[in-house]
Backbone and ligand atoms as CSV (ligand in chain L), in Angstrom:
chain,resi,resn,atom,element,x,y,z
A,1,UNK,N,N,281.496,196.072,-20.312
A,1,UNK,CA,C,281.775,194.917,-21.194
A,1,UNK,C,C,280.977,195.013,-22.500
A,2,UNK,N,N,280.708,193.727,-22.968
A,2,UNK,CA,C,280.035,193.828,-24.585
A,2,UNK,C,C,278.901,194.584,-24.539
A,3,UNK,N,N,277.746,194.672,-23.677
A,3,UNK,CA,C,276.995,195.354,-23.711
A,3,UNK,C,C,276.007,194.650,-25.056
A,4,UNK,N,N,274.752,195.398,-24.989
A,4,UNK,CA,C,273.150,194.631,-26.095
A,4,UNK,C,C,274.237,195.122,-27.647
A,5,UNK,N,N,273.910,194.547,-28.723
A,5,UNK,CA,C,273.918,194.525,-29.869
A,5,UNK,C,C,273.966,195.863,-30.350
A,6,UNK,N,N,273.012,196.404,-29.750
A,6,UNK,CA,C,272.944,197.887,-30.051
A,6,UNK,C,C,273.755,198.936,-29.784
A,7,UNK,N,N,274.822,198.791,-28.390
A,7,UNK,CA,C,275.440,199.156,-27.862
A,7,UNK,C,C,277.072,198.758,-28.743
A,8,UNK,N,N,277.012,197.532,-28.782
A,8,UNK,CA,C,278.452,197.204,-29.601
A,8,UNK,C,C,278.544,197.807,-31.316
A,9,UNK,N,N,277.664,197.607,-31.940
A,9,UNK,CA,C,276.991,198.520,-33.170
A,9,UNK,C,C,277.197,200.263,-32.790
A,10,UNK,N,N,276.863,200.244,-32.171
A,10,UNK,CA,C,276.970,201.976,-30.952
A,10,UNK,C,C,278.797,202.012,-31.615
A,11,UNK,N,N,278.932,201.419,-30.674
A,11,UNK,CA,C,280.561,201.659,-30.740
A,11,UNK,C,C,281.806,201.412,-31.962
A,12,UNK,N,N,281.065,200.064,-32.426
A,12,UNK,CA,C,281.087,199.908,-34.072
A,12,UNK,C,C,281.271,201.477,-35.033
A,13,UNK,N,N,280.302,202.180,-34.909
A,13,UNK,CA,C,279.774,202.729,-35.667
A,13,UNK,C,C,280.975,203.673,-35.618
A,14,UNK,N,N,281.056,204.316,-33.746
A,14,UNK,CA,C,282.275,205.517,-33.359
A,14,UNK,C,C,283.713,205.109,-34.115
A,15,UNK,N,N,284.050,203.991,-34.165
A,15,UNK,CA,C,285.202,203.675,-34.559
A,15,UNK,C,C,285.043,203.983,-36.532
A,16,UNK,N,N,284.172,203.627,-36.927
A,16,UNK,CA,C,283.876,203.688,-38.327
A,16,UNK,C,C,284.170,205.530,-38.752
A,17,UNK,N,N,283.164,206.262,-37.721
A,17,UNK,CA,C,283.656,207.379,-38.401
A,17,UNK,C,C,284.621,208.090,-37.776
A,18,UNK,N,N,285.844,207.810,-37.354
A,18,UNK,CA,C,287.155,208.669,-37.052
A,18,UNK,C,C,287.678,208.425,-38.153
A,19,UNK,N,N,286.865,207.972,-39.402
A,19,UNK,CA,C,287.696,208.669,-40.815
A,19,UNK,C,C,286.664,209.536,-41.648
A,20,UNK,N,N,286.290,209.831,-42.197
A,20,UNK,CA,C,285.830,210.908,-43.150
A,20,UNK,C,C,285.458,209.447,-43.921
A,21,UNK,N,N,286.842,208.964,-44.246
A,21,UNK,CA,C,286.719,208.094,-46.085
A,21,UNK,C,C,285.797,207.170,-45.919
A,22,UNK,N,N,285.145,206.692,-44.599
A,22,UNK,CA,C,284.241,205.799,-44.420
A,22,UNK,C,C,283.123,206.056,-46.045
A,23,UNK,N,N,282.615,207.491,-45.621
A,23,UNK,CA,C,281.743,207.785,-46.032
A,23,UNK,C,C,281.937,207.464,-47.712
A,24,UNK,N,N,283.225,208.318,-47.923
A,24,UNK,CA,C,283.727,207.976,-49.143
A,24,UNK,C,C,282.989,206.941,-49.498
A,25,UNK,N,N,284.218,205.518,-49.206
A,25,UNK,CA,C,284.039,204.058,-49.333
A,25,UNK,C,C,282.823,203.844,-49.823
A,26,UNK,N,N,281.756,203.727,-48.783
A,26,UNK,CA,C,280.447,203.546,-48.773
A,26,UNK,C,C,279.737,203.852,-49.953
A,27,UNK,N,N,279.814,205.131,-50.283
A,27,UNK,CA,C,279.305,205.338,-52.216
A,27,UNK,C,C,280.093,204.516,-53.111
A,28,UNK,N,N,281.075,205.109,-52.856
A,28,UNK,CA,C,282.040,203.975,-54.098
A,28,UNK,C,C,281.557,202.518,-54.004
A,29,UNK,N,N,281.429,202.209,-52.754
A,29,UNK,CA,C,280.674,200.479,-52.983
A,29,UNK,C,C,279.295,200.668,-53.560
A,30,UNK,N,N,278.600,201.398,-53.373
A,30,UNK,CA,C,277.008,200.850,-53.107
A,30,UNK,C,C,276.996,201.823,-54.642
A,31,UNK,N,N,277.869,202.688,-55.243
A,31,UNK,CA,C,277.369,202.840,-56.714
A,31,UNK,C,C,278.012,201.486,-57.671
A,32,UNK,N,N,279.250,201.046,-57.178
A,32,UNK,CA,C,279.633,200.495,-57.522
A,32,UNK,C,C,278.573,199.147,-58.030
A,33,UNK,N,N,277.704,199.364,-57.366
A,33,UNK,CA,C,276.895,197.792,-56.938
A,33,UNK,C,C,275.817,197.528,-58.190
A,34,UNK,N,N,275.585,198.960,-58.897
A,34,UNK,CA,C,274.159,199.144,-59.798
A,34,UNK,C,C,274.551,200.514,-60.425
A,35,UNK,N,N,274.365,200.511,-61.687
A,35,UNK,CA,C,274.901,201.671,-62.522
A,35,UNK,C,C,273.352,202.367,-62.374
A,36,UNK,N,N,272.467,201.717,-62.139
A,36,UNK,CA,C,270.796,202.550,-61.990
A,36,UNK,C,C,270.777,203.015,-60.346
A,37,UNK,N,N,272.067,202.339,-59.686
A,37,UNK,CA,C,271.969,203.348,-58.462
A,37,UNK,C,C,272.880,204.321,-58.371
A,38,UNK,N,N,274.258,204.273,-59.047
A,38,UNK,CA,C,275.112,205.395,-59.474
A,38,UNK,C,C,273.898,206.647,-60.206
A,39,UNK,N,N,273.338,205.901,-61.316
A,39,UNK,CA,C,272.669,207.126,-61.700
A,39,UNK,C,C,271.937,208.167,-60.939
A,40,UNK,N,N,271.625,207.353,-59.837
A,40,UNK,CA,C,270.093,208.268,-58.746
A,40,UNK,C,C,271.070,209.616,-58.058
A,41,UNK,N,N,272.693,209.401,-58.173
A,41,UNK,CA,C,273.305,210.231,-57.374
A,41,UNK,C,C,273.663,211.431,-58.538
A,42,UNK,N,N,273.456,211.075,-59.983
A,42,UNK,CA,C,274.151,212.457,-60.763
A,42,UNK,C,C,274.726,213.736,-60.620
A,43,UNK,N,N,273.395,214.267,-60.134
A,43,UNK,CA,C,273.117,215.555,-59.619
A,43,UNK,C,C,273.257,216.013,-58.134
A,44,UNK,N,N,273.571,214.572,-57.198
A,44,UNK,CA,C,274.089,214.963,-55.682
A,44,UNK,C,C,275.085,215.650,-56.029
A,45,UNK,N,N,275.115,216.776,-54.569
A,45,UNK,CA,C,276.191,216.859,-53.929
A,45,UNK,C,C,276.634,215.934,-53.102
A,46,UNK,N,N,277.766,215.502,-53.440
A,46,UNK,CA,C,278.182,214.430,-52.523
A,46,UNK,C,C,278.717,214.156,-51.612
A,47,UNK,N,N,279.662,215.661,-51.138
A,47,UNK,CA,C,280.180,215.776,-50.095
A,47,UNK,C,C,278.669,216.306,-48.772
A,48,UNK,N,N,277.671,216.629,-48.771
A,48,UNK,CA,C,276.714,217.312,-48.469
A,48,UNK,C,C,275.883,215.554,-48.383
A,49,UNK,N,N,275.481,214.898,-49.409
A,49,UNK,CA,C,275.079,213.750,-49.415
A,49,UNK,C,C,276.005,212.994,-48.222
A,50,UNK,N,N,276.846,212.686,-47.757
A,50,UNK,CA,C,278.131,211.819,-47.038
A,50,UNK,C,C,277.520,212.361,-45.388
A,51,UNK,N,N,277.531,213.965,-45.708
A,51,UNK,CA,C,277.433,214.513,-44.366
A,51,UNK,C,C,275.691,213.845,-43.645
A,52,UNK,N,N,274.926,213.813,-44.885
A,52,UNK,CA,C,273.253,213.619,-44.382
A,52,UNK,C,C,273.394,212.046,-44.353
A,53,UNK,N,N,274.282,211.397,-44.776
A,53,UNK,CA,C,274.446,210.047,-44.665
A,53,UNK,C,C,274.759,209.428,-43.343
A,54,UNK,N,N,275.948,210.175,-42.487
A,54,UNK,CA,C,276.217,209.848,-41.567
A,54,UNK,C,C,275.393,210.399,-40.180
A,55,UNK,N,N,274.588,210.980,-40.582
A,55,UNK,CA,C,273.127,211.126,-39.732
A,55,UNK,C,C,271.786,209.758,-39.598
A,56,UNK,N,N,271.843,209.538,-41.104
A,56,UNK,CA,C,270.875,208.660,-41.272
A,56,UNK,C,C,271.143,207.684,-40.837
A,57,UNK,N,N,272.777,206.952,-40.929
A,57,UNK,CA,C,272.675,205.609,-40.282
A,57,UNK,C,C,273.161,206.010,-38.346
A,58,UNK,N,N,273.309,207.004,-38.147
A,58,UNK,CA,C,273.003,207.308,-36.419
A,58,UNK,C,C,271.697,206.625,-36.236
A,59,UNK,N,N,270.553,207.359,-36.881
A,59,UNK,CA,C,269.299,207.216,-36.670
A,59,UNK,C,C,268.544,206.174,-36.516
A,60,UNK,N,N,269.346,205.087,-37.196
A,60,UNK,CA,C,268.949,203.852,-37.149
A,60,UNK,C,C,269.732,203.099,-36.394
A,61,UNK,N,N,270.796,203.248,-36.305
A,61,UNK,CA,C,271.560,203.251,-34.417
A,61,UNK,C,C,270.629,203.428,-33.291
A,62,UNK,N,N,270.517,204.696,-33.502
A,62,UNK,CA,C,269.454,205.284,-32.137
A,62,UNK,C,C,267.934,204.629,-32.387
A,63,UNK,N,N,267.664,204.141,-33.270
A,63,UNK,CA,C,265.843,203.963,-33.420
A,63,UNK,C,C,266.316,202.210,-32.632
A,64,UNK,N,N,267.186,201.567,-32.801
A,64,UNK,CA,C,267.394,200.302,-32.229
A,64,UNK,C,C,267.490,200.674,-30.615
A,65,UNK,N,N,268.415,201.927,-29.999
A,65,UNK,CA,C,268.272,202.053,-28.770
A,65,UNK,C,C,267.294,202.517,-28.353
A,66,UNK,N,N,266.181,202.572,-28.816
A,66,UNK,CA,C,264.571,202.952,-28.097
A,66,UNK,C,C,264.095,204.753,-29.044
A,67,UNK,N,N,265.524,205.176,-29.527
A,67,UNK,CA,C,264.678,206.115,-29.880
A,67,UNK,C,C,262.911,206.255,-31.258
A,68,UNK,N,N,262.090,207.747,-30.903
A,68,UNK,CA,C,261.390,207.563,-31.893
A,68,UNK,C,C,261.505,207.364,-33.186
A,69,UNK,N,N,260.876,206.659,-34.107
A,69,UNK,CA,C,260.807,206.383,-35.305
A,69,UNK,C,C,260.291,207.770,-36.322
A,70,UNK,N,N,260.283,209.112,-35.488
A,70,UNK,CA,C,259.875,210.384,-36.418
A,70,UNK,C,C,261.017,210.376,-37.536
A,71,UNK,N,N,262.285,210.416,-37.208
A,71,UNK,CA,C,263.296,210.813,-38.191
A,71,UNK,C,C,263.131,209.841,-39.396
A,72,UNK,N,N,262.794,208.345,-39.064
A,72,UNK,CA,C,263.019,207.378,-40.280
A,72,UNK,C,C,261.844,207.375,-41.049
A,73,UNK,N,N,260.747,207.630,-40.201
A,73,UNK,CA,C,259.710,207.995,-41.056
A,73,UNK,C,C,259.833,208.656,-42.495
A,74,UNK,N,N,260.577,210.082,-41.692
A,74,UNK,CA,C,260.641,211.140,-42.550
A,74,UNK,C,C,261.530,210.530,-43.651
A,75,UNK,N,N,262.473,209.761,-43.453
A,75,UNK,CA,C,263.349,209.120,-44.059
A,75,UNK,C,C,262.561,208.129,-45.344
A,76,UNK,N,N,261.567,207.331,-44.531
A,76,UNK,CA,C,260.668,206.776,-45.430
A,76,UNK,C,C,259.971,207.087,-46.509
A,77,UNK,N,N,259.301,208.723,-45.951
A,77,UNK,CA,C,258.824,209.724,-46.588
A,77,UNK,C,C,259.825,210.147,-48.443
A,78,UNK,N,N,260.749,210.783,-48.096
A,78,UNK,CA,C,261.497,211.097,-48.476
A,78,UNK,C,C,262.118,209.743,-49.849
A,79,UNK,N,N,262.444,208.437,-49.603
A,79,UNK,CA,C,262.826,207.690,-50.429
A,79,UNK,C,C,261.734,206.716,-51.005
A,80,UNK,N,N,260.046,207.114,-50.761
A,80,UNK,CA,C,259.193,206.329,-51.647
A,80,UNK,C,C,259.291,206.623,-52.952
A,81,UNK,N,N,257.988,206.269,-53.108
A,81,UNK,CA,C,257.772,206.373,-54.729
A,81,UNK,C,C,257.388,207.583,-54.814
A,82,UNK,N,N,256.471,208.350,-53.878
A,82,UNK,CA,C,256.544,209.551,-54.106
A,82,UNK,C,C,257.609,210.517,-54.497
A,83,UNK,N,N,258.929,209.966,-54.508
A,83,UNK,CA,C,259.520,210.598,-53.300
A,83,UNK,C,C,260.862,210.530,-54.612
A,84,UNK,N,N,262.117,210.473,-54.120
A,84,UNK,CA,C,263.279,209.506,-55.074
A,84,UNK,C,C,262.721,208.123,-55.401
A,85,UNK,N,N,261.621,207.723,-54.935
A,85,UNK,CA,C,261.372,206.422,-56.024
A,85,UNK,C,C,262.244,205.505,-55.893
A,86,UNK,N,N,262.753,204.603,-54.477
A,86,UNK,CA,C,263.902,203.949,-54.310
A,86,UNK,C,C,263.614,202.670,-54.241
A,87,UNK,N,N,263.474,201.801,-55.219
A,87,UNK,CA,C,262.925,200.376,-55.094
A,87,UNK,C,C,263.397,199.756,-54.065
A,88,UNK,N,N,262.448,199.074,-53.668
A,88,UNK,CA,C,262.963,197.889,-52.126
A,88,UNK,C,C,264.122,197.035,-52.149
A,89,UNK,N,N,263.959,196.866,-54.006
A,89,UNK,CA,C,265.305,195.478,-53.400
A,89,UNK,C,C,266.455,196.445,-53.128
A,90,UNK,N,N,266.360,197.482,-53.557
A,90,UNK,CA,C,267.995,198.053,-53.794
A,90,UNK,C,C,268.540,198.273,-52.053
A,91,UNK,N,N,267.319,197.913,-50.977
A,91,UNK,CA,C,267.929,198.328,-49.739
A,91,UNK,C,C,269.233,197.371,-49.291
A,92,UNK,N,N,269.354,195.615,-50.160
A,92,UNK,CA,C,269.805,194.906,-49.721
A,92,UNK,C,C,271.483,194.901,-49.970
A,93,UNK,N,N,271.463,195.521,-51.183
A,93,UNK,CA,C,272.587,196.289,-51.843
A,93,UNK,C,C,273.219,197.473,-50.811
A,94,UNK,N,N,271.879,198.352,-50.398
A,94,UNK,CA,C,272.996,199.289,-49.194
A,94,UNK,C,C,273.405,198.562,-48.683
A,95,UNK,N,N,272.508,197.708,-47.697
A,95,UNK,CA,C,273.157,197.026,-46.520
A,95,UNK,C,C,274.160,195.795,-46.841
A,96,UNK,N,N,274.689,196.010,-47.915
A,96,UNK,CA,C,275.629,195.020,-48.336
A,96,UNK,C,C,277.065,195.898,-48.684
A,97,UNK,N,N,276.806,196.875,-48.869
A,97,UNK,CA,C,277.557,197.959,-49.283
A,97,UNK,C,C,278.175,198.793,-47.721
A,98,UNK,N,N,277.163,198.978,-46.989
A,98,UNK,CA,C,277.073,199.317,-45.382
A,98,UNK,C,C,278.089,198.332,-44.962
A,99,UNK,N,N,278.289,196.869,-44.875
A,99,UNK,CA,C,278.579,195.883,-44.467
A,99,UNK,C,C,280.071,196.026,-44.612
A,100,UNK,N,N,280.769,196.126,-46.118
A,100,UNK,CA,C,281.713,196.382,-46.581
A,100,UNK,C,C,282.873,197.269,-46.310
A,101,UNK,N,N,281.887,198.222,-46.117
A,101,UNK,CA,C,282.592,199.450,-45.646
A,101,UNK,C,C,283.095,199.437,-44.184
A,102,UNK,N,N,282.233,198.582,-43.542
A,102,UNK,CA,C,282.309,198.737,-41.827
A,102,UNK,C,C,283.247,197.964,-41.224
A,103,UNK,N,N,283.928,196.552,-42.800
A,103,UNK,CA,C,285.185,195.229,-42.863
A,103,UNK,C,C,285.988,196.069,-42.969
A,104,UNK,N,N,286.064,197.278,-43.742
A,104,UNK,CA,C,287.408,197.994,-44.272
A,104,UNK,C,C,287.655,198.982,-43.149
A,105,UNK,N,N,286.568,199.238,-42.238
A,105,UNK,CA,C,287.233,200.792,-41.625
A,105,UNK,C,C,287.168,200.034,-39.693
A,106,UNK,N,N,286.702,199.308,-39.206
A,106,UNK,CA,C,286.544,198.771,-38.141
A,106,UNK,C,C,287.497,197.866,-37.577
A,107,UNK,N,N,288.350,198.134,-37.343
A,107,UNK,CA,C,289.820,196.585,-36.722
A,107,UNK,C,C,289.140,195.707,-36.301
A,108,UNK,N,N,287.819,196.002,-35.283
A,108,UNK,CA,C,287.329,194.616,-34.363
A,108,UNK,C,C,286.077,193.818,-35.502
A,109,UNK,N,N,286.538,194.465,-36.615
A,109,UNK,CA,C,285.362,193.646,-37.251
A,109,UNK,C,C,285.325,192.091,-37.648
A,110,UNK,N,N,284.227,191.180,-37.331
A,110,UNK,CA,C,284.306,189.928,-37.310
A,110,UNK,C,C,282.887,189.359,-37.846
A,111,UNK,N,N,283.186,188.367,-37.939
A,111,UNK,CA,C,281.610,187.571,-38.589
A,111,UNK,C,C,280.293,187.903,-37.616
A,112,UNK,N,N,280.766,187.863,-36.069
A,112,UNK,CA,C,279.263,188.318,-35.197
A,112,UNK,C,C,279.321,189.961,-35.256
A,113,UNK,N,N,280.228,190.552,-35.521
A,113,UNK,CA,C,279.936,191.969,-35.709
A,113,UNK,C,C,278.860,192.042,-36.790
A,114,UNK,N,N,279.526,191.811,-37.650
A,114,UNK,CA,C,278.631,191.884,-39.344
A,114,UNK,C,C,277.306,191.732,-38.937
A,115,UNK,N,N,276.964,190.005,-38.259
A,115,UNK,CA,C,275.631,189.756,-37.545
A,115,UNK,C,C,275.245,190.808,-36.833
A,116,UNK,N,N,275.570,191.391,-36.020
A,116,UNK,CA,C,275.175,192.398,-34.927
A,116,UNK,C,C,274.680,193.487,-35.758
A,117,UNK,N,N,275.605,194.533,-36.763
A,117,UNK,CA,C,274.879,195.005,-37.365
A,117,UNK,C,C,273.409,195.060,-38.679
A,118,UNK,N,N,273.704,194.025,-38.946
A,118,UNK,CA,C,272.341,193.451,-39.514
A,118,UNK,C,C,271.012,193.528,-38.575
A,119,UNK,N,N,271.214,192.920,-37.820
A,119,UNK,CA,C,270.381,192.602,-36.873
A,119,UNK,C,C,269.981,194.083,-36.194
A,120,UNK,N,N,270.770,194.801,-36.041
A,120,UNK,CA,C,270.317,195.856,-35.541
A,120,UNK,C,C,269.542,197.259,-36.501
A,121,UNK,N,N,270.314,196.867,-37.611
A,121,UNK,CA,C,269.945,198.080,-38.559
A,121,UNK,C,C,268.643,197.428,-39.316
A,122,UNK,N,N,268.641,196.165,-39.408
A,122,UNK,CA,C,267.111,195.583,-40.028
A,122,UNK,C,C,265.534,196.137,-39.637
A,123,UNK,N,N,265.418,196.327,-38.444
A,123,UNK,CA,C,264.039,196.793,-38.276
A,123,UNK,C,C,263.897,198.405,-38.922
A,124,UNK,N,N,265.157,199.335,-38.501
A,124,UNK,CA,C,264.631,200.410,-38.840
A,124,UNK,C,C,265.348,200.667,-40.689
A,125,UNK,N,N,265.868,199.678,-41.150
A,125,UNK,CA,C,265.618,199.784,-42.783
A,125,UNK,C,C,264.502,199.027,-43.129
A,126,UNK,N,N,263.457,198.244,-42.692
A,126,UNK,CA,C,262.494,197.646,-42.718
A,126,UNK,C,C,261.585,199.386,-42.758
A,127,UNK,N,N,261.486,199.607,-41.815
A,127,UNK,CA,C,260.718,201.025,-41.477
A,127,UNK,C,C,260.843,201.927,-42.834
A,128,UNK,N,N,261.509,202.300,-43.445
A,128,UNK,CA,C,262.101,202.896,-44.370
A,128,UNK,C,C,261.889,202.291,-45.912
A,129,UNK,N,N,262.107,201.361,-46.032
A,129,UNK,CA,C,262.259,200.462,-47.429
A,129,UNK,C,C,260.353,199.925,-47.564
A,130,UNK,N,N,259.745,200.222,-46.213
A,130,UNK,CA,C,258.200,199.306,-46.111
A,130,UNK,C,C,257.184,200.608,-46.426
A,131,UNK,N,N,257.690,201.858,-46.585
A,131,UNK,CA,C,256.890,202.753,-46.582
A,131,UNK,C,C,256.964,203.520,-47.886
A,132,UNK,N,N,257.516,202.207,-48.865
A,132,UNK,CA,C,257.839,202.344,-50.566
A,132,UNK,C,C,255.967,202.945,-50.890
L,1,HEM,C1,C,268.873,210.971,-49.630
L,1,HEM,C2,C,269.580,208.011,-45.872
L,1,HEM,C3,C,268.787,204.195,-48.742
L,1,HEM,C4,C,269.085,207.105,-52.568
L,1,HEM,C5,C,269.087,210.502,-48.355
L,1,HEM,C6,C,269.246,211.324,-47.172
L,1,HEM,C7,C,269.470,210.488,-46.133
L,1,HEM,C8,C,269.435,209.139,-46.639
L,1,HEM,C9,C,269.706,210.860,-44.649
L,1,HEM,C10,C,269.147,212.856,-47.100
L,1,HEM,C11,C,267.834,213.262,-46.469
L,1,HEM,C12,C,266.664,213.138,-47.401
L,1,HEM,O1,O,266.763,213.590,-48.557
L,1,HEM,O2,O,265.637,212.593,-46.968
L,1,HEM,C13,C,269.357,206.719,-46.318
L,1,HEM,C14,C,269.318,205.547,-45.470
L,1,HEM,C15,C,269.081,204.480,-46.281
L,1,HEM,C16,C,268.981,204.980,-47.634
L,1,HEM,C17,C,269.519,205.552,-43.941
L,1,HEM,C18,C,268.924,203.018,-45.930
L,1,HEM,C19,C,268.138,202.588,-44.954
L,1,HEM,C20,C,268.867,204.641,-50.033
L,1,HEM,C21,C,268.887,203.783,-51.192
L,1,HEM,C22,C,269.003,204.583,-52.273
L,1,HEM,C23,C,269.023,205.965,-51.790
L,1,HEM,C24,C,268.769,202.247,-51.187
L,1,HEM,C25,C,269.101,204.081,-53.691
L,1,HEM,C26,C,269.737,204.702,-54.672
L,1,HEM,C27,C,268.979,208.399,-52.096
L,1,HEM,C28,C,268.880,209.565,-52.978
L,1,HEM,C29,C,268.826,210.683,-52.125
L,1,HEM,C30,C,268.889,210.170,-50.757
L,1,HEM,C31,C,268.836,209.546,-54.497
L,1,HEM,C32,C,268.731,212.162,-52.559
L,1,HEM,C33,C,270.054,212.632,-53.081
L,1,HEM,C34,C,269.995,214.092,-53.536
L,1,HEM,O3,O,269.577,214.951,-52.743
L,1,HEM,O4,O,270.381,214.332,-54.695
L,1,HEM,N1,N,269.204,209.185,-48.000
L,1,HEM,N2,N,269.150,206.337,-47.618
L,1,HEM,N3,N,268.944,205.939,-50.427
L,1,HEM,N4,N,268.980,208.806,-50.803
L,1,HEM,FE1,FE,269.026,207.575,-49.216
């Protein structure tokens, strides 16, 4: 049956990528959102960017089902200031952009879905966005 939050998000997620264009979508929204976050991608590869994308939000899938927090770390690592320099607010914009994408590509998507994934992806973009 429904199974924890994490589990329906789990399955959420499987249905999201039996398309490729998810990934698409997902940039097109979230550049769409800030021409200073379009800019940060110039020089991506973007098909290569899409592929490391759909790893990263596994990871934060899996860091909600108990896995370790090494990968988001590194993740953390990677998008400080040291780092790409990724200001905090702009995380609210992914996950608004995340959100969007998951209305357009998910049939069972509904207002407690949306909730569910928030709720689930919040601690480990907290992890990530806190290690600015
Ligand atoms: C690179 C995930 C938020 C900009 C990456 C990579 C992953 C990833 C997996 C490739 C691995 C790496 O370089 O460390 C995520 C996740 C996010 C997030 C899961 C949310 C929790 C953001 C935000 C921005 C951003 C808010 C704002 C613009 C970038 C850039 C790169 C990158 C510029 C490098 C692109 C390149 O190689 O040219 N991200 N990211 N990320 N991310 Fe994020």
């Amino acid at each position: 049956m429904g199974g924890t939050a994490a589990d329906i998000v789990f399955q959420s997620y499987g249905r999201c990528c039996k398309s490729d264009e998810f990934f698409v979508d997902f940039y097109d929204y979230f550049m769409s959102s800030s021409q200073a976050i379009k800019d940060r991608f110039v020089k991506t590869d973007m098909g290569q960017q899409r592929h490391l994308l759909r790893n990263g939000i596994m990871q934060l899938v899996l860091h909600a089902r108990g896995m370790s927090d090494r990968k988001l770390r590194a993740l953390g690592e990677s998008h400080n200031r040291g780092g790409y320099n990724i200001p905090p607010e702009w995380y609210s914009l992914w996950l608004d952009s995340l959100m969007k994408t998951v209305r357009k590509h998910d049939p069972d998507y509904d207002a407690e879905l949306d909730m569910c994934w928030r709720d689930v992806l919040g601690p480990g973009i907290e992890l990530i966005r806190g290690a600015y």
